[in-house]
VOBA-1610 file (N, C-alpha, C; in pm, whole numbers, padded with zeros to 5 digits, always signed):
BEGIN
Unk+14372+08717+11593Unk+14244+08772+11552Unk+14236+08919+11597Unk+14235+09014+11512Unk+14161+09168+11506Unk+14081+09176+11589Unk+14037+09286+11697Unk+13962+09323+11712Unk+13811+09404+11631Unk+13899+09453+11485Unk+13788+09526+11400Unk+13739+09403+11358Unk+13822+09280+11296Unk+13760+09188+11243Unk+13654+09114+11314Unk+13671+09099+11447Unk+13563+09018+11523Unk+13392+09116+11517Unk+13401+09216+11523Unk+13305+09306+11543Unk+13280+09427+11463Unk+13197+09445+11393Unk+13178+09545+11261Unk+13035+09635+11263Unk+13029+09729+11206Unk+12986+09812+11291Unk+12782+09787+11276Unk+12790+09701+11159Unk+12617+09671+11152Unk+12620+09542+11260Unk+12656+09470+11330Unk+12644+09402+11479Unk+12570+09555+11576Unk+12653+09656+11578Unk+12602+09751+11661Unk+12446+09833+11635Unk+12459+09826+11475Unk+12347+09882+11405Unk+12242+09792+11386Unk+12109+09827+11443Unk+11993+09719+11418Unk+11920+09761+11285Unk+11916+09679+11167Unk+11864+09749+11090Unk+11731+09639+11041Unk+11657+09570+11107Unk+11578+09491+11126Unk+11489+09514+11230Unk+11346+09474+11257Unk+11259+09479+11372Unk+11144+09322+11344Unk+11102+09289+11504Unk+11013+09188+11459Unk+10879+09286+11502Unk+10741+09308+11418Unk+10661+09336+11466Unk+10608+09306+11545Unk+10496+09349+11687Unk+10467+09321+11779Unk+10304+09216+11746Unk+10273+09283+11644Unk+10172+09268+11597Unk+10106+09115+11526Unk+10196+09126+11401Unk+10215+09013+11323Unk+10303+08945+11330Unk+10440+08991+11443Unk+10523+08860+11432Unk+10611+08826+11293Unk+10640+08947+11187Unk+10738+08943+11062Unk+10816+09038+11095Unk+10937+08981+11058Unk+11051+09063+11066Unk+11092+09158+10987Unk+11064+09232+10971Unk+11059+09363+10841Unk+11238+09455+10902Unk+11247+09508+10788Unk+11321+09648+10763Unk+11283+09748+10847Unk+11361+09806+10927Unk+11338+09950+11036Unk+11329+10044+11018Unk+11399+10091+10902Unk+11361+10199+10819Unk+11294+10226+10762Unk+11219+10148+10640Unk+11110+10175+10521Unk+10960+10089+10601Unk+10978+10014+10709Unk+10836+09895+10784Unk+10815+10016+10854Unk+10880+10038+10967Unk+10815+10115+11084Unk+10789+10275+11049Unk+10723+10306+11137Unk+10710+10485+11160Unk+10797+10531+11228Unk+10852+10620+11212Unk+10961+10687+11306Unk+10874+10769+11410Unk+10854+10750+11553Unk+10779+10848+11622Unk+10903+10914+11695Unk+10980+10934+11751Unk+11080+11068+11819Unk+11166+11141+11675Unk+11197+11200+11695Unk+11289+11303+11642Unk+11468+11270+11635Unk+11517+11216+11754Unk+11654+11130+11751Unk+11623+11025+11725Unk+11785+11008+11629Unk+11812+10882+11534Unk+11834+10741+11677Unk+11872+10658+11569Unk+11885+10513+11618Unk+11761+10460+11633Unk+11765+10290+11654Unk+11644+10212+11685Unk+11517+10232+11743Unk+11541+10289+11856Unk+11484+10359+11973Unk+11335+10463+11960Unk+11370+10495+11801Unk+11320+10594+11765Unk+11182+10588+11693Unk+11209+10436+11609Unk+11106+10386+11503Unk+11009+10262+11650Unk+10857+10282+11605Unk+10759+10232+11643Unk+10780+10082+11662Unk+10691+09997+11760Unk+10700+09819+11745Unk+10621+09798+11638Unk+10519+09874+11583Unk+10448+09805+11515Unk+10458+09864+11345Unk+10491+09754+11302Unk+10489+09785+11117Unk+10391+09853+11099Unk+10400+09941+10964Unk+10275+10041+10931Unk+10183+09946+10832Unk+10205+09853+10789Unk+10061+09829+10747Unk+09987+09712+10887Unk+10030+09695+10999Unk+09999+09709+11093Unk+09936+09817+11179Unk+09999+09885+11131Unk+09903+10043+11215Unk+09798+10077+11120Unk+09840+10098+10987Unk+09685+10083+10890Unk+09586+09997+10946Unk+09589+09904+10927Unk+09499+09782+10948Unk+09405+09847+11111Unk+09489+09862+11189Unk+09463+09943+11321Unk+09386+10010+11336Unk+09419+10076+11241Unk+09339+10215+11239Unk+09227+10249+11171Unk+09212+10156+11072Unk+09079+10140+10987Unk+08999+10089+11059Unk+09041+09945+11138Unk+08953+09893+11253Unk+08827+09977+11341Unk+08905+10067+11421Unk+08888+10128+11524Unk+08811+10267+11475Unk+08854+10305+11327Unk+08761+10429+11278Unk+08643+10394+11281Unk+08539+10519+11280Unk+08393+10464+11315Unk+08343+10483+11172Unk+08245+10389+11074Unk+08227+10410+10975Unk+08095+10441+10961Unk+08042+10502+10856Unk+07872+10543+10850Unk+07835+10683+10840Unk+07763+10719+10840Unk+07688+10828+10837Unk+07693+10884+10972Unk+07693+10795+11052Unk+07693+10849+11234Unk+07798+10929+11265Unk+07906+10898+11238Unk+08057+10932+11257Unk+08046+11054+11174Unk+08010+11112+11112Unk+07993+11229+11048Unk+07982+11358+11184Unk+08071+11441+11195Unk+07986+11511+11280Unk+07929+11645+11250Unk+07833+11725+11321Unk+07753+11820+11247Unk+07721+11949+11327Unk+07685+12039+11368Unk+07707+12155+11473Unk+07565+12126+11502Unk+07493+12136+11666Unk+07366+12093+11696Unk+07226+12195+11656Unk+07168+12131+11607Unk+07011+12232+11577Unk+06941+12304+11695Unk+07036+12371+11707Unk+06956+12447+11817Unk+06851+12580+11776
//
Protein backbone atom coordinates (compact mmCIF):
# COMPACT_ATOMS: atom_id res chain seq x y z
CA UNK A 1 0.00 0.00 0.00
CA UNK A 2 1.14 3.72 -1.20
CA UNK A 3 1.51 6.14 0.95
CA UNK A 4 -0.27 8.79 -1.62
CA UNK A 5 -2.93 6.17 -1.90
CA UNK A 6 -3.77 5.92 1.81
CA UNK A 7 -4.08 9.76 2.22
CA UNK A 8 -5.21 12.43 -0.41
CA UNK A 9 -5.10 15.73 -0.13
CA UNK A 10 -9.11 16.68 0.57
CA UNK A 11 -8.62 14.33 4.07
CA UNK A 12 -6.29 17.44 4.82
CA UNK A 13 -8.74 19.97 3.25
CA UNK A 14 -11.99 20.65 5.28
CA UNK A 15 -14.39 21.63 2.87
CA UNK A 16 -17.54 21.15 5.09
CA UNK A 17 -18.63 22.89 8.55
CA UNK A 18 -21.40 21.92 11.14
CA UNK A 19 -23.13 25.15 12.21
CA UNK A 20 -23.02 26.14 15.76
CA UNK A 21 -26.29 27.40 15.53
CA UNK A 22 -28.62 25.05 13.72
CA UNK A 23 -26.64 22.04 13.85
CA UNK A 24 -26.54 21.48 9.53
CA UNK A 25 -23.71 20.67 7.94
CA UNK A 26 -23.27 23.07 5.09
CA UNK A 27 -20.39 23.90 2.54
CA UNK A 28 -17.41 26.30 3.97
CA UNK A 29 -17.10 28.19 1.27
CA UNK A 30 -20.48 29.43 -0.22
CA UNK A 31 -22.51 28.71 3.98
CA UNK A 32 -20.08 30.64 6.04
CA UNK A 33 -18.61 34.28 6.06
CA UNK A 34 -15.10 34.50 5.72
CA UNK A 35 -14.01 36.87 8.74
CA UNK A 36 -9.80 36.96 8.58
CA UNK A 37 -8.04 37.68 5.53
CA UNK A 38 -5.75 34.17 5.48
CA UNK A 39 -6.94 31.23 3.68
CA UNK A 40 -7.82 27.79 5.17
CA UNK A 41 -10.70 26.71 7.59
CA UNK A 42 -9.68 28.84 10.32
CA UNK A 43 -10.72 31.69 8.51
CA UNK A 44 -14.57 31.21 7.70
CA UNK A 45 -17.11 31.94 10.77
CA UNK A 46 -19.06 28.89 13.08
CA UNK A 47 -22.07 30.21 12.15
CA UNK A 48 -23.86 29.80 8.60
CA UNK A 49 -25.05 33.13 7.12
CA UNK A 50 -28.53 32.61 7.00
CA UNK A 51 -27.85 31.99 10.60
CA UNK A 52 -26.27 35.28 11.09
CA UNK A 53 -29.24 36.84 9.04
CA UNK A 54 -31.77 35.45 11.16
CA UNK A 55 -29.37 36.98 14.08
CA UNK A 56 -29.31 39.92 13.09
CA UNK A 57 -32.78 40.79 12.19
CA UNK A 58 -33.59 39.49 15.71
CA UNK A 59 -31.53 41.80 17.65
CA UNK A 60 -32.16 44.99 15.17
CA UNK A 61 -34.42 47.39 16.89
CA UNK A 62 -37.57 47.88 14.77
CA UNK A 63 -40.06 51.00 14.75
CA UNK A 64 -40.02 54.39 14.57
CA UNK A 65 -37.90 54.55 17.92
CA UNK A 66 -34.79 53.15 16.41
CA UNK A 67 -34.82 55.94 14.00
CA UNK A 68 -32.31 58.30 15.23
CA UNK A 69 -32.59 62.16 15.00
CA UNK A 70 -30.14 65.17 16.19
CA UNK A 71 -31.76 66.63 19.69
CA UNK A 72 -34.20 69.80 19.70
CA UNK A 73 -32.32 71.88 21.39
Amino acid sequence: MDFKEEFELEHFVFTERKCRTCRLTKDLTSDFYKIRKTSGPSSYSYECKECTKNRIRKTRKSGKSSRWEYPDW
